[in-house]
N, C-alpha and C positions, 0 to 999 in steps of 0.2 A: 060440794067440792071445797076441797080446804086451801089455801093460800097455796100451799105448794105446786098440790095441780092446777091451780091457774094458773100461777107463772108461767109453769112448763107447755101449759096447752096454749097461752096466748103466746109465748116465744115462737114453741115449734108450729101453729098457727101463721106463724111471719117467715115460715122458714130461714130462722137465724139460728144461728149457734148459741153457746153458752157464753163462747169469747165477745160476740158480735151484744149479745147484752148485757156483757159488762162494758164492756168500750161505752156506749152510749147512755149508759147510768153515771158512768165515769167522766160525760160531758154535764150532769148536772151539778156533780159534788165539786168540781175544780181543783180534783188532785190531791183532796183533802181526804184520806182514808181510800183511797183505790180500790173499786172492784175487779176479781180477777174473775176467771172463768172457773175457780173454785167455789168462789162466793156463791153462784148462781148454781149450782150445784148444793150446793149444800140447800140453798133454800127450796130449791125443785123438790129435795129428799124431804130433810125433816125440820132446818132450824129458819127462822121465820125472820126474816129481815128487820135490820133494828129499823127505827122512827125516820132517821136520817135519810134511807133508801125507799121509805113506802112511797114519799111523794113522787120521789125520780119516776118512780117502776108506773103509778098511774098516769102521769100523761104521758112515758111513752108507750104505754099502752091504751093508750085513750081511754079509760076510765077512772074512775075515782077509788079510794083510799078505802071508802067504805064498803064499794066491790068485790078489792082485793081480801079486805079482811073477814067480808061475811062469809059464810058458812053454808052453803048451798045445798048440805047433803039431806 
């Protein structure tokens, strides 16, 4: 499973929206480069969140960094 679909299966998993996790990614960066509900979209499809958001995305998804980027398939 590639980063994309984790995202997507651990969000929709929490049944939150795309807007509901950017808001909450958007509690770890402090405003500085803002995720919208595009952002998270785009990473669901195809482009892979820079460094800055890897961290956010594993603890609110309770896992780790090396989770999101491994390669499951």
């Amino acid at each position: 499973m590639t980063i994309h679909n984790k995202i997507k299966a651990l969000r929709e998993g929490r049944d939150w929206t795309q807007a509901h996790l950017a808001s909450r990614v958007n509690v770890f960066v402090g405003g500085q480069s803002p995720v919208s509900r595009q952002h998270v979209f785009k990473w669901e499809d195809s482009t892979t969140p820079s460094a800055r958001y890897l961290r956010p995305l594993a603890v609110i998804f309770e896992t780790t960094v090396d989770a999101l980027l491994g390669d499951d398939e």
